[in-house]
VEXTI-489274 format. One record per atom (N, C-alpha, C): atom name; residue in three letters; x, y, z. Coordinates in nm, 3 decimals, decimal comma. Layout:
<atoms>
at CA	aa Ala	u X	v Y	w Z .
...
</atoms>
This chain:
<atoms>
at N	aa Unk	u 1,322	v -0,610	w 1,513 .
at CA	aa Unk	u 1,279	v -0,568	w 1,381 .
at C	aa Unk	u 1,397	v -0,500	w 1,311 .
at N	aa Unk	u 1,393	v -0,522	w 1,179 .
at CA	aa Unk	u 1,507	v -0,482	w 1,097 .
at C	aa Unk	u 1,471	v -0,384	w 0,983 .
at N	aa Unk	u 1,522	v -0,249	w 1,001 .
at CA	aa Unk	u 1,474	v -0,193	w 0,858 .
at C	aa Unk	u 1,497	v -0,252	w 0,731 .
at N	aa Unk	u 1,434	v -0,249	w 0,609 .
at CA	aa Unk	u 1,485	v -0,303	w 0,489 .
at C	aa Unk	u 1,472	v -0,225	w 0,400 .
at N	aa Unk	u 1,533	v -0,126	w 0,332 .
at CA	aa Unk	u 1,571	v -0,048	w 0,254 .
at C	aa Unk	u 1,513	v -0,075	w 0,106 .
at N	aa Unk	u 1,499	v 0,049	w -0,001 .
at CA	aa Unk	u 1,476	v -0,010	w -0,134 .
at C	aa Unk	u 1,617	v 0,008	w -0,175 .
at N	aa Unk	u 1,607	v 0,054	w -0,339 .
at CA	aa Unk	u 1,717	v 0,054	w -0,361 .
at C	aa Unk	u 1,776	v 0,190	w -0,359 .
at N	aa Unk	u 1,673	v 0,267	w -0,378 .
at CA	aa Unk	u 1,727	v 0,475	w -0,312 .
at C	aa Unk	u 1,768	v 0,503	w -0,191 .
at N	aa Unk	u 1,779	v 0,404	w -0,103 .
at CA	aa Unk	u 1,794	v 0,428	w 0,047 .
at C	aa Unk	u 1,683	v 0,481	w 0,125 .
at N	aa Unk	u 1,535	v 0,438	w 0,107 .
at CA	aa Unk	u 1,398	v 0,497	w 0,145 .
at C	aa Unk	u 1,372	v 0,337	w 0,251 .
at N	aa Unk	u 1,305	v 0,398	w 0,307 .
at CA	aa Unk	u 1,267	v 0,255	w 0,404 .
at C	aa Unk	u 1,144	v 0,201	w 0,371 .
at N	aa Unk	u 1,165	v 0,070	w 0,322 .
at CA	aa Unk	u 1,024	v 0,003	w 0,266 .
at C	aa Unk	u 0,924	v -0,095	w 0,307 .
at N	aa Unk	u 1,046	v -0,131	w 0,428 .
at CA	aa Unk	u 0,910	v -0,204	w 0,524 .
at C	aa Unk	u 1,043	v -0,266	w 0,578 .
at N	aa Unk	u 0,990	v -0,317	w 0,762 .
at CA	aa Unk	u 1,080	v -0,348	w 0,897 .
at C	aa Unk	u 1,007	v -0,497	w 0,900 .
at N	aa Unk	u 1,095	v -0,590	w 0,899 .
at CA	aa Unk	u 1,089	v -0,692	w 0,929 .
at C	aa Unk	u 1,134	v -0,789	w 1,046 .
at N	aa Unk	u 1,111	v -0,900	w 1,129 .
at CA	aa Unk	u 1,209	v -0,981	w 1,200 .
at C	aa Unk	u 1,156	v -1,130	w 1,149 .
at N	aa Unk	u 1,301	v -1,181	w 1,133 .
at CA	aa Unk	u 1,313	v -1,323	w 1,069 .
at C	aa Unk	u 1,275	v -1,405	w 1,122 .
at N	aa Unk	u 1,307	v -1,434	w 1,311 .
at CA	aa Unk	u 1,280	v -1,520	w 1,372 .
at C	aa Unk	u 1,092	v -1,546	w 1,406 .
at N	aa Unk	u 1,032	v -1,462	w 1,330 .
at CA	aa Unk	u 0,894	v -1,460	w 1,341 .
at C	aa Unk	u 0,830	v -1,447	w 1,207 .
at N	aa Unk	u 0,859	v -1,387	w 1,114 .
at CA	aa Unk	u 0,828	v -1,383	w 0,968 .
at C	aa Unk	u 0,734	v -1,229	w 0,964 .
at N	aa Unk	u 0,753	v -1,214	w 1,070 .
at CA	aa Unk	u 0,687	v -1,085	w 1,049 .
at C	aa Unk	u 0,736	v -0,945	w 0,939 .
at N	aa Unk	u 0,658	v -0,937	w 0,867 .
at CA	aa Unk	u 0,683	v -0,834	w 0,768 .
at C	aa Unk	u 0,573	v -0,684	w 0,799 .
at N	aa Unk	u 0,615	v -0,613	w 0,795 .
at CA	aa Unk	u 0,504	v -0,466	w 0,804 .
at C	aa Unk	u 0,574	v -0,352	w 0,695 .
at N	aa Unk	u 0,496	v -0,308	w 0,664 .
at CA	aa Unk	u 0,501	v -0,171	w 0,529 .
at C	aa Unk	u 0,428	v -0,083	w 0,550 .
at N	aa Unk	u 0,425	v 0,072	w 0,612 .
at CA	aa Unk	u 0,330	v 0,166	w 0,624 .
at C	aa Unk	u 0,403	v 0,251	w 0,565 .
at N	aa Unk	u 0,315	v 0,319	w 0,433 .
at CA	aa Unk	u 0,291	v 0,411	w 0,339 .
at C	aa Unk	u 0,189	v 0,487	w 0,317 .
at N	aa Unk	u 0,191	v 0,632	w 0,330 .
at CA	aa Unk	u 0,098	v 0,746	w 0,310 .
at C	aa Unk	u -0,004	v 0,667	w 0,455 .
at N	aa Unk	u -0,013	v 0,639	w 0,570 .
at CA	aa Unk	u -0,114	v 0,592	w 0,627 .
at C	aa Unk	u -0,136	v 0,465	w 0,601 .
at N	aa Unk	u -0,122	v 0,404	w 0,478 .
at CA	aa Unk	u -0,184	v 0,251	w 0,463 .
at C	aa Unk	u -0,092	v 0,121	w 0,552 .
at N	aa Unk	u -0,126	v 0,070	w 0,623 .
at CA	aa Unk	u -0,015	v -0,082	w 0,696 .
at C	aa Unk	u -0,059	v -0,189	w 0,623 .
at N	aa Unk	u 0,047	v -0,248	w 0,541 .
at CA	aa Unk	u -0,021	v -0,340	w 0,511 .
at C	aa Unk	u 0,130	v -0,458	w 0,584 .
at N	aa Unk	u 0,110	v -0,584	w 0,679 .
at CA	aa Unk	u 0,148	v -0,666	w 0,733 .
at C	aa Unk	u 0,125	v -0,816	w 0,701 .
at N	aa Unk	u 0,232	v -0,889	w 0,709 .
at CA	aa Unk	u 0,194	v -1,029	w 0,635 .
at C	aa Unk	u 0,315	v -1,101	w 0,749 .
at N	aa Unk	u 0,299	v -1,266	w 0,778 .
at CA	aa Unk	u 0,386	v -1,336	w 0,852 .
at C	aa Unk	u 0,440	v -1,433	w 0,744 .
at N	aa Unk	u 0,572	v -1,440	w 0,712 .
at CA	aa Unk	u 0,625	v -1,509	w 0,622 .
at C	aa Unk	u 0,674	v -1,685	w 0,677 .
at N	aa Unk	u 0,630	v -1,765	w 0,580 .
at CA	aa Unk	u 0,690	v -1,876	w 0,578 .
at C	aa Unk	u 0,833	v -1,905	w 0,559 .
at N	aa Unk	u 0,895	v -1,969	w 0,542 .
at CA	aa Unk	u 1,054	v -1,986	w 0,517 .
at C	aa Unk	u 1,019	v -2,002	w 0,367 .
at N	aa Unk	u 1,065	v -1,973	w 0,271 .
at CA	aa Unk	u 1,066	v -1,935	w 0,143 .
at C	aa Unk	u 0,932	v -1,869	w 0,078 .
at N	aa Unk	u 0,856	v -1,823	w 0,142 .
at CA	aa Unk	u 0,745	v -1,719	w 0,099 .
at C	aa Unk	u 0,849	v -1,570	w 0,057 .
at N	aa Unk	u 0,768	v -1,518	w 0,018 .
at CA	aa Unk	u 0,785	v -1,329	w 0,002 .
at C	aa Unk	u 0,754	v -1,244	w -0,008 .
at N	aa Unk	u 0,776	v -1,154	w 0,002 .
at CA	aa Unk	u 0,689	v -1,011	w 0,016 .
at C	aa Unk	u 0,773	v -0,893	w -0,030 .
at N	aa Unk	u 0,648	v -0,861	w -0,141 .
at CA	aa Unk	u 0,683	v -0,775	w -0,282 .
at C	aa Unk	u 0,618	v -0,619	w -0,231 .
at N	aa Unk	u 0,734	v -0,524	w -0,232 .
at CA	aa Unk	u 0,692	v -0,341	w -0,195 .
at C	aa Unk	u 0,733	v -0,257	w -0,294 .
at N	aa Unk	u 0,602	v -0,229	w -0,432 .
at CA	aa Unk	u 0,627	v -0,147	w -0,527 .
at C	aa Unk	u 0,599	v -0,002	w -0,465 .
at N	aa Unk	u 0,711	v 0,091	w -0,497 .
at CA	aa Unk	u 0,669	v 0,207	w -0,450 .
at C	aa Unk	u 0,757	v 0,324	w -0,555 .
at N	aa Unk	u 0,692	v 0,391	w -0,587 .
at CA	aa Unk	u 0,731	v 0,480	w -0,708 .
at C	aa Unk	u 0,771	v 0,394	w -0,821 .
at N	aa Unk	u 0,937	v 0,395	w -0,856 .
at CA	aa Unk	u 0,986	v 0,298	w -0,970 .
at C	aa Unk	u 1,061	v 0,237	w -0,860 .
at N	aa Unk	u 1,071	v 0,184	w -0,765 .
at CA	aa Unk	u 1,118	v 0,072	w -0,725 .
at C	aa Unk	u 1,091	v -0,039	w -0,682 .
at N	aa Unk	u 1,107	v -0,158	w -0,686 .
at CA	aa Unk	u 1,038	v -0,295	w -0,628 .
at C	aa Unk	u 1,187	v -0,355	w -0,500 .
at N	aa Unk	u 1,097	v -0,401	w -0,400 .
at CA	aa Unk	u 1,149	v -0,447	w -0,314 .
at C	aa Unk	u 1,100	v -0,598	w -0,274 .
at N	aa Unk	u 1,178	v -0,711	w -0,301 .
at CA	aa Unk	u 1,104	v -0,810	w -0,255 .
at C	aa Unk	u 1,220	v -0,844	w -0,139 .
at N	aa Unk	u 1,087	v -0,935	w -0,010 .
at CA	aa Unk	u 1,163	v -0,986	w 0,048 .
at C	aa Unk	u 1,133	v -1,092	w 0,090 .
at N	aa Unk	u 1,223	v -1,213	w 0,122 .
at CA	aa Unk	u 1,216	v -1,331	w 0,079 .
at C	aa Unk	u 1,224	v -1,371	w 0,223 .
at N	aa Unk	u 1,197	v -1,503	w 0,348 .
at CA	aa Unk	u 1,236	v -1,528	w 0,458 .
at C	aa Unk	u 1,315	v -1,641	w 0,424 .
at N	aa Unk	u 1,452	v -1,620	w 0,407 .
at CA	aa Unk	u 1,514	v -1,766	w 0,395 .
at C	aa Unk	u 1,585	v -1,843	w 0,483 .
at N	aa Unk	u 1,518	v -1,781	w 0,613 .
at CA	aa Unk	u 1,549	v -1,858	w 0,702 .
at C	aa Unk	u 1,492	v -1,800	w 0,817 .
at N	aa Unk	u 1,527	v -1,916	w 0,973 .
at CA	aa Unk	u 1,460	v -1,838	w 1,098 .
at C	aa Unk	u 1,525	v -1,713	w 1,167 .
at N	aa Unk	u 1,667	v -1,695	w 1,062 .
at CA	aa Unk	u 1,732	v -1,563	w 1,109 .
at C	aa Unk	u 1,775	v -1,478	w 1,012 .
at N	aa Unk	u 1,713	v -1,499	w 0,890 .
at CA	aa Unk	u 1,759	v -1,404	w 0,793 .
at C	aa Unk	u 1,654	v -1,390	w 0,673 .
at N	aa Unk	u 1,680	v -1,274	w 0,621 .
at CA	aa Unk	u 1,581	v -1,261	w 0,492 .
at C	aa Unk	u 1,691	v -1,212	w 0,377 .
at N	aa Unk	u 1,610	v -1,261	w 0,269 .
at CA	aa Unk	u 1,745	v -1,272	w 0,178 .
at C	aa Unk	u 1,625	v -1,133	w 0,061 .
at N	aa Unk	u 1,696	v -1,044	w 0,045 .
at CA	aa Unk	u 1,624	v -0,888	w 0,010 .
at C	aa Unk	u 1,716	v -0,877	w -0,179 .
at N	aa Unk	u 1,626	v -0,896	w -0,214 .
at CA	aa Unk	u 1,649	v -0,815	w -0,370 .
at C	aa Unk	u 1,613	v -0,643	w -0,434 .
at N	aa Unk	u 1,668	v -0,604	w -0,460 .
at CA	aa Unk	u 1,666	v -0,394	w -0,483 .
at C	aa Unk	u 1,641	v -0,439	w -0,603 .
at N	aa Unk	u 1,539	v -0,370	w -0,710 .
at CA	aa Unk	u 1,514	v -0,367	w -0,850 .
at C	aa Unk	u 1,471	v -0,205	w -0,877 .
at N	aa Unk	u 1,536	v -0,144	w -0,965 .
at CA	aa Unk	u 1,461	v 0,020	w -1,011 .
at C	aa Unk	u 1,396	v -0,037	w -1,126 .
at N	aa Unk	u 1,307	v 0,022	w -1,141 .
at CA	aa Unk	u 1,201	v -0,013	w -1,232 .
at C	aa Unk	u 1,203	v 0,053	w -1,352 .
at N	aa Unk	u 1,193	v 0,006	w -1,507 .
at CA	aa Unk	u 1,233	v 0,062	w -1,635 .
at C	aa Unk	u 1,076	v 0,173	w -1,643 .
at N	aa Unk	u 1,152	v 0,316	w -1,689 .
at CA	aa Unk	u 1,072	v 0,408	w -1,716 .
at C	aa Unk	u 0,942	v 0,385	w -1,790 .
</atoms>
């Protein structure tokens, strides 16, 4: 499993590629999803968005967005 960062340096959810496994636990809530090879998985949290993409069986390809006030 791989941490994946937003764009403040906060941890927004641990992933591993070779399985598509995605997990996000915030305030108590888990929310977990298994990614396809070009599926994704979107983590709004305060003003930041984190998507992450599986673009492959060994990598996820991660976009950082801060969010307009």
């Amino acid at each position: 499993m791989e941490d994946i960062r937003d764009c403040l340096g906060r941890l927004a959810c641990c992933g591993d590629a070779s399985t598509g496994y995605v997990s996000s636990l915030y305030k108590g809530h888990r929310t977990t999803a298994y990614l396809a090879i070009g599926e994704t998985f979107t983590v709004e949290r305060d003003q930041t968005r984190t998507d992450v993409t599986r673009s492959s069986a060994t990598s996820f390809e991660i976009h950082r967005y801060k969010k307009a006030a």
